[in-house]
C-alpha positions in Angstrom: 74.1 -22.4 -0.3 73.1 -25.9 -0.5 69.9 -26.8 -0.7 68.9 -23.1 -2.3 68.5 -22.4 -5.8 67.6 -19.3 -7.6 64.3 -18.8 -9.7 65.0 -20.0 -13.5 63.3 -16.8 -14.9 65.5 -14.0 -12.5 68.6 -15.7 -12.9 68.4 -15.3 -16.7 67.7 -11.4 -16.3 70.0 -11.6 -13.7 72.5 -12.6 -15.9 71.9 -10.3 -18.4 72.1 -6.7 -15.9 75.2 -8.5 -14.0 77.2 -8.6 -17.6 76.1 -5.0 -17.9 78.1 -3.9 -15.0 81.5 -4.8 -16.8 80.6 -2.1 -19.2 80.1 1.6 -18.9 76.1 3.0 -18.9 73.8 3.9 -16.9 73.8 2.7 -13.8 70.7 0.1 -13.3 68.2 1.0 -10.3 69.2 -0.8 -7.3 65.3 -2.9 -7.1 66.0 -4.5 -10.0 69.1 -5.4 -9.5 68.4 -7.3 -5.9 67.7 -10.6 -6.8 65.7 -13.1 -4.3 67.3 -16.4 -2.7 63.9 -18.7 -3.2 63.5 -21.8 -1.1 62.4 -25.2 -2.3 59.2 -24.8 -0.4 58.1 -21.5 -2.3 60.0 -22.5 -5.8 57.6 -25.8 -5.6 54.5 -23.7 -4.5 55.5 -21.6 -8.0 56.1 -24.3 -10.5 53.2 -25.7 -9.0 51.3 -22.6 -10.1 52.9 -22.3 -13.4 51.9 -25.7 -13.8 48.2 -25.6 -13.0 47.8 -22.2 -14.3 45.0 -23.3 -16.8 43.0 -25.0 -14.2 43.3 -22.2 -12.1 42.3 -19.5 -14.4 39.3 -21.7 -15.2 38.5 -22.4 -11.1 38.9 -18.0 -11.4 36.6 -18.4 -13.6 34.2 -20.5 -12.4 33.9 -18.7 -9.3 33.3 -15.4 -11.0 30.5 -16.8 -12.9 29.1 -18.4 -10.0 29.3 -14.8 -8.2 27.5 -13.6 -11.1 25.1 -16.2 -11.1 23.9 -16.0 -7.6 24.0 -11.7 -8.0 21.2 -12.8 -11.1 19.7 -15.0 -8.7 19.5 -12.6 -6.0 18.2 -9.8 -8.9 15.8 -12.2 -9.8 14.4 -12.7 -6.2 14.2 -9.2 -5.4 12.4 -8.1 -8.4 10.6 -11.3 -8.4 9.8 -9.5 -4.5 9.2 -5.9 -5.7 6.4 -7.7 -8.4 4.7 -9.2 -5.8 4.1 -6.4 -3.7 2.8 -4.0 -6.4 -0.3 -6.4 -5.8 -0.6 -5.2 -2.1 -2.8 -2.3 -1.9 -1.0 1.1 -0.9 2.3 -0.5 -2.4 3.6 2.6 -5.0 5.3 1.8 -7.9 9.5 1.4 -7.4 10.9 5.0 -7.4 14.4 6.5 -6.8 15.9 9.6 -6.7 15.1 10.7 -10.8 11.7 10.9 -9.5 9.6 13.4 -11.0 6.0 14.1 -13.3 4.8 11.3 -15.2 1.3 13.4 -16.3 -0.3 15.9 -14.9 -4.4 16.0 -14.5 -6.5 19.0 -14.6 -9.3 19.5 -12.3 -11.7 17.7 -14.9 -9.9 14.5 -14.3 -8.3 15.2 -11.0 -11.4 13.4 -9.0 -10.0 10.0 -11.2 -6.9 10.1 -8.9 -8.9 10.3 -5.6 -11.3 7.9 -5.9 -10.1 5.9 -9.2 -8.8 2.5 -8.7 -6.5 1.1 -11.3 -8.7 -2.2 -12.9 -6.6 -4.5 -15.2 -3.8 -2.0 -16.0 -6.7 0.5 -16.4 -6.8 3.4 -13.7 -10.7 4.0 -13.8 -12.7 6.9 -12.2 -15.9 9.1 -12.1 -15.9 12.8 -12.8 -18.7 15.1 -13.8 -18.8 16.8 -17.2 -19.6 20.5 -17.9 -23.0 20.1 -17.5 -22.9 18.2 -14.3 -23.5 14.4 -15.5 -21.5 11.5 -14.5 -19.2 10.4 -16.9 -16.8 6.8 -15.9 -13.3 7.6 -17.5 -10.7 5.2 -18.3 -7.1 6.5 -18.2 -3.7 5.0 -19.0 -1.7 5.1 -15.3 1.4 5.5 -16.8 0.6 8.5 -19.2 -2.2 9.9 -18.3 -3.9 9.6 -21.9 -7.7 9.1 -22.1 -8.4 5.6 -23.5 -12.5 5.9 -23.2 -15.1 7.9 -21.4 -18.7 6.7 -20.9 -21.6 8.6 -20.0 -24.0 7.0 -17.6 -26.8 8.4 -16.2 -27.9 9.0 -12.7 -30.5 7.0 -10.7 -33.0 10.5 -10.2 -33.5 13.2 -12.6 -31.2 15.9 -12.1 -32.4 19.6 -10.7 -34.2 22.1 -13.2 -32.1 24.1 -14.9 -32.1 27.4 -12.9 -31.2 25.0 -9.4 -27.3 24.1 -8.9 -26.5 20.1 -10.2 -25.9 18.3 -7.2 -22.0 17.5 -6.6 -21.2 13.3 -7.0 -18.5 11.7 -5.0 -18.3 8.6 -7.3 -16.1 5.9 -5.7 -14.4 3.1 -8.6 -13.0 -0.4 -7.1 -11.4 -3.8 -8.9 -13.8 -6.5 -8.2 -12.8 -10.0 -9.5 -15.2 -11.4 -12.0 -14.2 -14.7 -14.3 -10.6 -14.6 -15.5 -10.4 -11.1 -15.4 -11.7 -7.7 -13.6 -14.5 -4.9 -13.8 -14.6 -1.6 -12.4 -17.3 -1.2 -9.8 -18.4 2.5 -9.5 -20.9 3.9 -7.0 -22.3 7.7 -6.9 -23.3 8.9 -4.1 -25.0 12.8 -4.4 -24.7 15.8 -2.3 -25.5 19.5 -2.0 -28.0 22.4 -1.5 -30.2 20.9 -4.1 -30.1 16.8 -2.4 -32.8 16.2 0.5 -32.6 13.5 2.7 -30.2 10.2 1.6 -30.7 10.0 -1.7 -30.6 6.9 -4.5 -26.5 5.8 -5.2 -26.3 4.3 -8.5 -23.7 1.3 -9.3 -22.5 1.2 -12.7 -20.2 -2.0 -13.5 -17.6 -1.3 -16.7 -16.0 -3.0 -18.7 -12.4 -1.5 -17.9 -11.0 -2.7 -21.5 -13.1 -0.4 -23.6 -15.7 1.4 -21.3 -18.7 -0.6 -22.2 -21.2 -0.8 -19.1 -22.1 -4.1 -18.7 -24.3 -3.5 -15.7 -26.1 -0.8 -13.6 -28.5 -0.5 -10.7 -30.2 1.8 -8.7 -30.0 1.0 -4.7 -31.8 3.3 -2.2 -31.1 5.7 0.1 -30.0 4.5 3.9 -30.0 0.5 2.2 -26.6 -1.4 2.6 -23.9 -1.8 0.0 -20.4 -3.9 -0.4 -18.7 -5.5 -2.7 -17.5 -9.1 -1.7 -15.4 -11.5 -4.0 -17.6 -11.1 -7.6 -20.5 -10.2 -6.1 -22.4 -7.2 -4.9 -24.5 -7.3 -1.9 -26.9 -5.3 -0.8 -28.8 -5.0 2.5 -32.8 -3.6 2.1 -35.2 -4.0 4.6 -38.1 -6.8 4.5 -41.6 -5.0 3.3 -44.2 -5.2 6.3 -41.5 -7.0 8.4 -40.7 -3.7 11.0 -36.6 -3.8 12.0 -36.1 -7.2 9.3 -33.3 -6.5 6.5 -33.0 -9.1 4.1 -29.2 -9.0 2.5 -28.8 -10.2 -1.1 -25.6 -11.3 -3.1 -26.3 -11.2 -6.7 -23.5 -11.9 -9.4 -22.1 -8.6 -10.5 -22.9 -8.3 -14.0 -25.8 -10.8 -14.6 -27.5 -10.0 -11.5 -28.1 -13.9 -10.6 -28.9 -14.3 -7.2 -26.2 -16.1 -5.1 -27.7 -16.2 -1.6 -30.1 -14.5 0.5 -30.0 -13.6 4.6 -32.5 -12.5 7.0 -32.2 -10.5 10.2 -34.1 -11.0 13.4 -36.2 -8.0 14.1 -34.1 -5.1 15.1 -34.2 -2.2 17.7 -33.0 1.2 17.9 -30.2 1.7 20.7 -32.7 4.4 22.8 -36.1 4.5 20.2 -39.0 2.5 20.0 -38.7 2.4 16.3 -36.1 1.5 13.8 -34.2 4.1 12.1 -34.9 2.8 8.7 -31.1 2.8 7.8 -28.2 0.3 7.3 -24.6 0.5 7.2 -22.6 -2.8 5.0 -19.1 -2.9 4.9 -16.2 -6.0 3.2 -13.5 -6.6 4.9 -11.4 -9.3 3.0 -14.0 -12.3 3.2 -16.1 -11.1 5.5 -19.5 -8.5 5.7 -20.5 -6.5 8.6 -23.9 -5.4 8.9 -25.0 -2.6 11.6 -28.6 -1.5 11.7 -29.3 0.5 14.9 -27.9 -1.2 17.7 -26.9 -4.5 16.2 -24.3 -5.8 14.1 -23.6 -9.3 12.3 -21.1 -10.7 10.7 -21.8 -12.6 7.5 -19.1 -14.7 5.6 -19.0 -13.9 1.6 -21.2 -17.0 1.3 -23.9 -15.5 3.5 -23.0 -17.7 6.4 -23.9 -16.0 9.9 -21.0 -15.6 12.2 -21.2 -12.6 15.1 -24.1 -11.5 16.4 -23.5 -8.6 18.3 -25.9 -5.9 20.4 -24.4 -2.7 20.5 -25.3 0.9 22.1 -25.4 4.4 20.9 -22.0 5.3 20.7 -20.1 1.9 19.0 -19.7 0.2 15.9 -18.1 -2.8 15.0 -15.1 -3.5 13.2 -12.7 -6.1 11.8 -9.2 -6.1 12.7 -7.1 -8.8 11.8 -6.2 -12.8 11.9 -10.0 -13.0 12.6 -10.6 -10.8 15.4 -13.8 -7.9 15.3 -13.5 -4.8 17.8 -16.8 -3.6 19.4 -15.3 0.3 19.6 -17.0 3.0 22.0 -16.2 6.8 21.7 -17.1 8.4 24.7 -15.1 11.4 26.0 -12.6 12.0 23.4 -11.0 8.5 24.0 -11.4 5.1 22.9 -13.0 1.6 24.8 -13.5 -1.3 23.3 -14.2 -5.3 23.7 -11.9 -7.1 21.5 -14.0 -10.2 20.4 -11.5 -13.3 19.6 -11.9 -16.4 17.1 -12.7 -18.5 19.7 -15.2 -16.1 21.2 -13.6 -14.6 24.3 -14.4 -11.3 24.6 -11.2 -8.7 26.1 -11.9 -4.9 27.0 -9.5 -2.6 26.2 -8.9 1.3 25.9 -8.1 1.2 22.3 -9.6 0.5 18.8 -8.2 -0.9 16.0 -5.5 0.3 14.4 -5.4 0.7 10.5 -2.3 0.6 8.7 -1.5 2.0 4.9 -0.1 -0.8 3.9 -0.6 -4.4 5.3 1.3 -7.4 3.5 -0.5 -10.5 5.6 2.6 -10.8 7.5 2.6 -11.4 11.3 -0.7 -13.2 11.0 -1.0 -13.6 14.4 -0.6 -10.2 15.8 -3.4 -7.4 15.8 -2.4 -4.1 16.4 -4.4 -1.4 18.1 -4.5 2.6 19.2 -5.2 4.8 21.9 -6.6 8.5 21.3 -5.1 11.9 22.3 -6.1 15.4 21.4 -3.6 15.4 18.5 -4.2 11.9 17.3 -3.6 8.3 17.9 -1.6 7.9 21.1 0.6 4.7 20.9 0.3 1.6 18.6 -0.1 -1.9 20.3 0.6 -5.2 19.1 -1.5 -7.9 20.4 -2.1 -11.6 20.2 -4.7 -12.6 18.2 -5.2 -15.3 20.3 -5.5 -14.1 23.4 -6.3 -10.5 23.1 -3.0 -9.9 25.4 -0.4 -6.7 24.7 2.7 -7.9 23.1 3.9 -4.5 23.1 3.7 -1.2 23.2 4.9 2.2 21.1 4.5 5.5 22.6 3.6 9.0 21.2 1.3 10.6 18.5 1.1 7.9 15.8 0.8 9.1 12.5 0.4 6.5 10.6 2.1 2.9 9.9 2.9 0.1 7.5 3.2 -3.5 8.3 5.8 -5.0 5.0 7.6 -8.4 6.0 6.9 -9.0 9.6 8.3 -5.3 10.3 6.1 -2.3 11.0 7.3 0.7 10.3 5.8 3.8 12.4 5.8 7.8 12.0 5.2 9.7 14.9 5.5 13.4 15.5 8.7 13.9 15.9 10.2 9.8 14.5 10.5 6.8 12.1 11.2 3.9 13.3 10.9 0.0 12.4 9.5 -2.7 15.2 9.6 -6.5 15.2 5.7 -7.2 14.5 6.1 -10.2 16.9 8.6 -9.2 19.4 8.6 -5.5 19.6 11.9 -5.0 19.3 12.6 -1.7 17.9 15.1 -2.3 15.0 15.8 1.6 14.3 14.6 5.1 15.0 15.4 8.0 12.9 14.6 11.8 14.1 12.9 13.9 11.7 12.7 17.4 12.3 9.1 17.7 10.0 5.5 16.1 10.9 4.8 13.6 8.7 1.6 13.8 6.9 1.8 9.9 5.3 4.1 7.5 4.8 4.2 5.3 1.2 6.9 2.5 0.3 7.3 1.2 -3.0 8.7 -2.3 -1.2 12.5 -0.7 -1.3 12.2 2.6 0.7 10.2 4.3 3.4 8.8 7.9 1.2 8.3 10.7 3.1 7.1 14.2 2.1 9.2 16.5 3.4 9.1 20.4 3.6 7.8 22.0 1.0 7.8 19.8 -2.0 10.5 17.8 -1.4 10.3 13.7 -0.8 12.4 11.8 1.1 13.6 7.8 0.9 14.7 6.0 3.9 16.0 2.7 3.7 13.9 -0.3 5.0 17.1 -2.0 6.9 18.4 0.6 8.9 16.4 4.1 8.7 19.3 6.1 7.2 18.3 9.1 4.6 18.8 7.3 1.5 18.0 10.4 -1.2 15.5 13.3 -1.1 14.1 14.7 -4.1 12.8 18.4 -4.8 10.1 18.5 -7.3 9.1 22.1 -6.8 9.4 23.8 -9.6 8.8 20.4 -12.0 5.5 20.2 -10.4 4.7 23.8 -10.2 5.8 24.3 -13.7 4.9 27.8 -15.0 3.6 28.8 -11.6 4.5 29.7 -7.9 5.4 26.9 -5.9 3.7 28.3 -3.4 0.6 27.4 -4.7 1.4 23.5 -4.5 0.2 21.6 -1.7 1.9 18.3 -0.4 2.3 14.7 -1.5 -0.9 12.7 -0.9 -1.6 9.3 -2.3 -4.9 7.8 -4.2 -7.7 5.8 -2.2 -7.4 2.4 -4.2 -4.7 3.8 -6.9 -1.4 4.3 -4.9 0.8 5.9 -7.0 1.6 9.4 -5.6 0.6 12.9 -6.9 0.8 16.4 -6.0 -2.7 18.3 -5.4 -2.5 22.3 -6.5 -4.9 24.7 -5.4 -6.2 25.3 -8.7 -7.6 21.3 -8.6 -4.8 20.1 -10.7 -2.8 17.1 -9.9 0.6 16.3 -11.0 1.5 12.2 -11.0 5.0 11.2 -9.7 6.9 8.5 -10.8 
């Protein structure tokens, strides 16, 4: 047919399996014998091909190794992501589906995972020995082994020997000091035995090798926070009735940084002054509350609020720069939110803390209601202006705020909302209570019933894996005996308390 031309390669077999048909054999199967009329079009398209078969195996190539390239890129960024976060506080270590016991803790070093705080790779804690004394322990977080232990010795003298030793909560944080970190450690005593408030003792270690590079006694009912490398304590002004003088000395050398002296102070409905201070840091900022009045100090000692308060509130910091003045007054909440610029907005609400908070949103304050079984409703508001920007209903259990996205457990839900819009990405129904909610920066984790953990995905809520760690973390005993997944107060890694004090770290 003019202008058609077979292909150079199947006329050549062609040829060969049409001289085959003069001779006896097998027949040949009809597909290979159909050969296809080719036009110039499609003949040019495939010499072109044959032709620039090199380049285009190299373009292949190219392309392939770009893919790959920008999957090591994306790798990259989203461990580069995942490293960043494990400096948030509450953010657990990454975890999947092979979950299960790192170490296990008996009740000696249990109290380590409850009020430990890991301190330059070193996960530091008080316990109390066998004959009741504080001992600061440093512990490897990934093991479990004991690197050091160092005695230190209480403030008072302990009870005689036929009396009980009084039981010390002893509370560890990171604070920043030079290039590096120490471990900050505060006892505070109770029991039959401890009258009144009694002395805490601060012990500052050196989280490398246990030395103690600094302790000091502060008194009962006197003010104490930790605030960038200093600690600061508030102590009222000898022969100066209702004055409190707060300090900031340098953490290990004790060299005074400032100094800061209240006006006079009242008690909400006495004549006198109770004689007792609360301090608390948040971020930069101090809050002191004695009696009815609260001020709010900058971590240079700078005054900021100054703020009269009644029986029955307290002030608190939420976020973006905005304190609460919170009332409790017949099992519900009221509040004056007091803004940057110094308006001052009731509400019905208080301020709303969340397990893990990344910065994100920065504008946006969030707050709660109260109902008899717990929060009722989350809010997000403008920090600005102190208006609703929306609204969640139902028992909250708790929340996390991770890339501009809180993510909320009810009763009965999760589910992810816009920080700034409110727009609800996803729900998911769960048919368990919640009792916390971690992420390691990849999944929502979720104890489930019995000992079981579940992982949600971040972008759309669905059930990602659940792991059952009963009988690894029971071991030789009952699983009925094991309690729940909680998480530690400044070490978030998660663990398994047992009735017998034990604890069994996941990982």
């Amino acid at each position: 047919m003019p202008g058609r031309m077979r292909e150079v390669e199947l006329v050549e077999a062609v040829d060969e399996l049409e001289q085959g048909r003069s001779r006896p054999g097998p027949r040949v199967p009809e597909p290979l014998l159909e050969v296809e009329d080719v036009s110039d079009d499609v003949l040019a398209a495939r010499t072109w091909v044959r032709r620039h078969a090199p380049w285009l195996v190299a373009s292949v190539a190219l392309v392939i190794g770009s893919l790959a390239v920008t999957q090591l890129v994306l790798d990259h960024r989203e461990d580069a992501r995942v490293a960043a976060l494990a400096a948030i506080p509450g953010i657990v270590p990454p975890v999947d589906a092979s979950i299960g016991v790192l170490w296990r803790a008996g009740p000696e070093l249990a109290p380590v995972l409850q009020s430990g705080a890991v301190v330059d790779d070193r996960l530091v804690g008080g316990v109390q020995d066998a004959s009741g004394n504080p001992v600061i322990v440093g512990l490897d977080p990934g093991t479990g082994a004991v690197a050091w232990r160092t005695p230190v010795d209480l403030p008072t003298p302990q009870p005689t020997p036929t009396s009980a030793s009084p039981e010390l909560w002893i509370s560890c944080s990171a604070v920043p000091h030079g290039e590096s970190q120490v471990a900050a450690c505060v006892s505070q005593q109770f029991g039959e035995e401890v009258r009144g408030i009694p002395p805490s003792s601060v012990w500052v270690i050196d989280p490398a090798d246990g030395r103690l590079l600094a302790d000091r006694e502060v008194e009962g009912g006197w003010g104490l926070a930790f605030v960038d490398d200093s600690l600061v304590v508030a102590q009222p002004v000898p022969d100066a009735t209702g004055r409190w003088e707060v300090g900031a000395t340098d953490i290990v050398s004790g060299a005074a940084r400032w100094t800061w002296t209240t006006p006079r102070t009242v008690a909400a409905r006495d004549e006198e002054p109770s004689g007792t201070a609360s301090l608390q840091a948040f971020d930069d900022d101090l809050v002191l509350t004695v009696d009815a009045h609260a001020w709010v100090l900058s971590a240079a000692g700078e005054p900021g609020l100054d703020v009269q308060l009644d029986d029955s509130s307290w002030l608190e910091r939420a976020r973006s720069g905005v304190f609460i003045e919170s009332t409790w007054t017949s099992s519900a909440y009221s509040g004056t939110l007091l803004l940057a610029d110094g308006t001052r907005v009731p509400i019905d609400e208080t301020a709303g803390w969340l397990a893990v908070d990344d910065g994100s949103a920065p504008d946006v304050l969030f707050t709660v209601g109260q109902a008899p079984g717990g929060a009722d409703g989350l809010s997000g508001r403008s920090a600005a202006t102190g208006a609703v920007l929306w609204h969640v209903a139902g028992t909250i259990v708790t929340g996390l705020l991770l890339d501009g996205t809180v993510y909320v457990a009810t009763t009965e839900t999760l589910l992810a909302v816009d920080a700034t819009t409110g727009d609800v990405l996803w729900t998911t129904e769960i048919d368990h209570m919640p009792q916390q909610l971690s992420t390691d920066g990849r999944y929502l984790l979720l104890p489930g019933p019995g000992v079981t953990l579940e992982a949600y995905t971040l972008s759309d809520g669905a059930l990602a894996w659940t792991a059952d760690l009963a009988q690894e973390v029971a071991g030789d005993r009952s699983a009925v005996f094991v309690q729940g997944f909680q998480s530690g107060w400044h070490d978030p890694r998660l663990y398994v308390w047992m009735d017998t004090g034990a604890v069994a770290v996941l990982g």
